[in-house]
N, C-alpha and C positions, 0 to 999 in steps of 0.2 A: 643612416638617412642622409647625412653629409654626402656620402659617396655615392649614392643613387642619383643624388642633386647635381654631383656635379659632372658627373657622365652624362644624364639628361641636358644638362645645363640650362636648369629651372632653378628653383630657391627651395632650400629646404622645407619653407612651408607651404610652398604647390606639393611638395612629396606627402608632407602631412597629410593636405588637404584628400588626397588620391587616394591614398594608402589606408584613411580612416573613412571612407566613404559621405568627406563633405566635398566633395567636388564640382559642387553647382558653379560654381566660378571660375574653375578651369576648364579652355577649349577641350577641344574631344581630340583633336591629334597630339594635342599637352600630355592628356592625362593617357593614351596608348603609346607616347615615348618613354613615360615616366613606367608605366605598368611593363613594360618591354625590359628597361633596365633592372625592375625589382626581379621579372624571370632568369636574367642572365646572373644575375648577383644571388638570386637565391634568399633574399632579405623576407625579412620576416616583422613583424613593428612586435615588439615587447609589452608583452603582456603586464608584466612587475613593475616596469617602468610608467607605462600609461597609469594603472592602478594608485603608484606614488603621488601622480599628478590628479587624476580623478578623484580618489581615494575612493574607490568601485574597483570591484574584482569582474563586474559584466559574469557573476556564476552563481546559479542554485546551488542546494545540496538536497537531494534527498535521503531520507533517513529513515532505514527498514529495519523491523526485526528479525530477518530473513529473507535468501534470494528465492526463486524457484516458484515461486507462489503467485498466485493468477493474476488475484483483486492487486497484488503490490505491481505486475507489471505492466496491469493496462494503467495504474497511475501513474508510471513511467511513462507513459506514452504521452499519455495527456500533458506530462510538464514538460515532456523535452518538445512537442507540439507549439507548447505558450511560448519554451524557451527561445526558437528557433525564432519565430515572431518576433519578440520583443530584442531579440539579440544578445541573444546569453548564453553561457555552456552550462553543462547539467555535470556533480559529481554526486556520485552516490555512496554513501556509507553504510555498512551493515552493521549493526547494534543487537548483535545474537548472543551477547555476557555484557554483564557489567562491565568488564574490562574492555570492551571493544567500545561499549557504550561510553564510556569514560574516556576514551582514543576521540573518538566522534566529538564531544566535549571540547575536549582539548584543542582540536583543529579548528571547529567552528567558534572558539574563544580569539583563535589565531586569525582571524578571518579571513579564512579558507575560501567565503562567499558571502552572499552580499544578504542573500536570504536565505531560509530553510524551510522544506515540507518533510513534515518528521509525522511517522507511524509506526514508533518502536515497542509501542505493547507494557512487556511488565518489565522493560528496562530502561523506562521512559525516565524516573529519577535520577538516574547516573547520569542523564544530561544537566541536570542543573538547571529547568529554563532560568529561575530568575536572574541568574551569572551571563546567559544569555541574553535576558533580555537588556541588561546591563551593560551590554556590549553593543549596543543597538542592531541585533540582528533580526531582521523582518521574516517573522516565524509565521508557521500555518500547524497547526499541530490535531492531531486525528488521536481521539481519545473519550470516553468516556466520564472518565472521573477527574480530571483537570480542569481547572476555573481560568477562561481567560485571561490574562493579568499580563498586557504588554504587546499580547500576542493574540492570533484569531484563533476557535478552536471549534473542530467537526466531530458532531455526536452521532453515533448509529443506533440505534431501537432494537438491537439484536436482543438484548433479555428477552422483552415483551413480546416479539414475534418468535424467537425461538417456545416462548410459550404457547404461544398459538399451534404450533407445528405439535406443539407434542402434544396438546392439547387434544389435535384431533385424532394422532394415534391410538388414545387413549381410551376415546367417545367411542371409537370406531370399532373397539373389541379388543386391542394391544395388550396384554396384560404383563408382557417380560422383554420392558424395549430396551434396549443394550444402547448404551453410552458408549460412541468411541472417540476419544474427544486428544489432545495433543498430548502433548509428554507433560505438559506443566497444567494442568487441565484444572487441576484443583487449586492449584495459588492464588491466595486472595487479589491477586493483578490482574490485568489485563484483558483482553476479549474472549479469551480462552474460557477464562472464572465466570462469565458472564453468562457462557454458552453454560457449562456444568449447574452455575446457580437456576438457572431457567430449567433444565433436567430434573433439579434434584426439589425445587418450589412445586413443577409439575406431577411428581408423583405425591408429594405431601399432599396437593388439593384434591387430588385421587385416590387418595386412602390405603395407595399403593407402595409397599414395602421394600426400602434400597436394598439390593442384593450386588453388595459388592464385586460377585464373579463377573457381574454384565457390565463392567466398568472400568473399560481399557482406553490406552494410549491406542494411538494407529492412524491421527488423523495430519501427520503432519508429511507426510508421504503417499505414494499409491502401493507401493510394496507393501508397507508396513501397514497400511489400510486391509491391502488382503488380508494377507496374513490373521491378523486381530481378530477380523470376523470368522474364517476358515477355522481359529479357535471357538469360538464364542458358538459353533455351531454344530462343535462335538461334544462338547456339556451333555450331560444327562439329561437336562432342561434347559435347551437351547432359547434364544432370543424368538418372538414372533414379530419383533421390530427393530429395527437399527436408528439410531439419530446418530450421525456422523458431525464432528466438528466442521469438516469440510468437505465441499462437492467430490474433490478428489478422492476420498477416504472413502464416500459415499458411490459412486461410480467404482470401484472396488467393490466395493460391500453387495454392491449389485453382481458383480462374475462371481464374490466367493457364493452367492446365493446357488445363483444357477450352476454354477460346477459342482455345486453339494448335491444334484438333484431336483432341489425344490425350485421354488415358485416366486416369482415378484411378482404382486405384493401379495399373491395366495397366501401363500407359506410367511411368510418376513416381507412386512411393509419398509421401505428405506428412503428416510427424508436425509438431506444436507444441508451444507452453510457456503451459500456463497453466489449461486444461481451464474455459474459459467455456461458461456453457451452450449459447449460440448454436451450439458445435460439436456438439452432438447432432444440428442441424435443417440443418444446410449438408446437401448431397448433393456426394460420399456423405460419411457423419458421418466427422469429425474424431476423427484416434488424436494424442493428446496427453499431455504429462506434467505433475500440477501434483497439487494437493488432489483426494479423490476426490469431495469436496462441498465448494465455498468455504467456509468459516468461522473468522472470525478473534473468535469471540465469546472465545475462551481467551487470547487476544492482548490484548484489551480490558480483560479479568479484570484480568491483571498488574498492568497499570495503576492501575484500580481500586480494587484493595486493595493499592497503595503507598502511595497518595493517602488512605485512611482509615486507616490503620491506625496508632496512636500512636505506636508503636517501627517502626521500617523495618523492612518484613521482610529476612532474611537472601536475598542475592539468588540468584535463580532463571534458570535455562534451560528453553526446549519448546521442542522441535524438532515440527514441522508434518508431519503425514504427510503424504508422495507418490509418488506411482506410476505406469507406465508404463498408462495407460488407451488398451489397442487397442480402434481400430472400423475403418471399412470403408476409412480413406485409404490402411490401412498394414496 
């Protein structure tokens, strides 16, 4: 910065001022000599250094249990959106093992960023929040079974409307609907458990008998979604319904349908989890259960105004509207 100063021949803190965008008090052919030198010199203002002086890192983090996945990437969108605004960089971490989860821990102990939007599922404990929140980091956290404490936290209704969904398969005539739910489907964690507990509540209130054959992994991919069902439909006593963990699995489940021959929803009625828009446009459209419009811009918020706000706000819960959205699979 010295050096930009004195090639321009201004004061180090007209550079300052230019270079961190308080420049209302520098002329405009000041601050385009000074900007001209930082091009020729290649200068850069330090991130680490500034941060020593602020003691702000100006960085999110968001924190996923997985990349590739729809609902995690339009909430990417939406934070790097806020971030962009408010003048902040976005890092993302993947929390797909305890050990990765425990890496993520570690970094955001180190304070890697100033706040976090964390939805890591069933390996939400290997964070640690209260070590977190001990650290003063301005959390947003996406979970079901977590009690805010420090931190704000966003609940989804997926049990009770995944009950609805299977509810109506049921009412409807369904008597052998196949579960195709993720690899971890059954662990007492996460949103996965959630979807299977709503499954397995819904045949009990139906007097309908679990048959373990119709209860596969397959929804954590669209391969592995084919595939699953393509099984499930050479059985002796094939599925007359699918409930997919996710839209993806479920848009699958729909080609393995019609490639076997049969019929949507004739033959095999196919509901999902997650209401991506692509399920409007598949044939026939996708009956699913999730948001009635993606939007986690309220998600973002929380965050947001932890992170500005002088005093910690008093923490907060929003629960996400969702609903059973019938179309033509089901």
């Amino acid at each position: 910065m010295r050096e930009v100063a004195a090639r321009a021949g201004v004061s180090v803190a007209t550079v300052s001022y230019v270079v961190n965008g308080h420049d209302g008090r520098v002329g405009a052919g000041t601050r385009e000599r000074v900007l001209a030198v930082v091009r020729e010199l290649g200068y850069a203002p330090s991130s680490s250094a500034r941060g020593l002086r602020t003691q702000r890192t100006e960085r999110v983090c968001l924190v996923v249990g997985s990349i590739g996945v729809p609902t995690y990437d339009e909430l990417a969108r939406e934070l790097h959106a806020a971030a962009d605004t408010a003048g902040y960089g976005v890092i993302t971490l993947v929390a797909d093992s305890a050990t990765r989860a425990a890496q993520a821990h570690a970094l955001l102990r180190r304070g890697i960023a100033d706040g976090a939007l964390i939805w890591a599922e069933r390996f939400l404990p290997a964070l640690d929040l209260d070590s977190l929140v001990r650290s003063r980091l301005a959390m947003t956290v996406i979970d079901n079974g977590v009690a805010p404490d420090g931190f704000d936290v966003v609940r989804t209704p997926e049990r009770q409307v995944c009950g609805e969904a299977l509810d109506h398969l049921i009412t409807s005539g369904r008597r052998r609907v196949a579960f195709v739910g993720h690899r971890t489907g059954r662990e007492p964690d996460g949103e996965a458990h959630e979807r299977y507990a709503a499954y397995v509540d819904a045949l009990r209130r139906h007097g309908l008998a679990r048959d373990e054959a119709l209860i596969v992994s397959g929804a954590d991919d669209r391969v592995s979604g084919y595939r699953a069902v393509e099984a499930l439909l050479r059985l002796p006593d094939p599925p007359d319904a699918v409930f997919a963990t996710s839209d993806r699995a479920a848009i699958s489940a729909i080609w393995a349908v019609r490639d076997s021959g049969r019929n949507v929803p004739g033959d095999v009625a196919v509901v999902g989890v997650g209401n991506l828009p692509e399920g409007e446009i598949v044939k026939p459209a996708l009956s699913t259960v999730g948001q009635p419009h993606l939007d986690y811009s309220g998600v973002v918020r929380l965050l947001f105004d932890r992170l500005t706000s002088e005093l910690p706000p008093a923490e907060r819960e929003l629960v996400l509207s969702w609903s059973f959205i019938r179309r033509d699979s089901a």
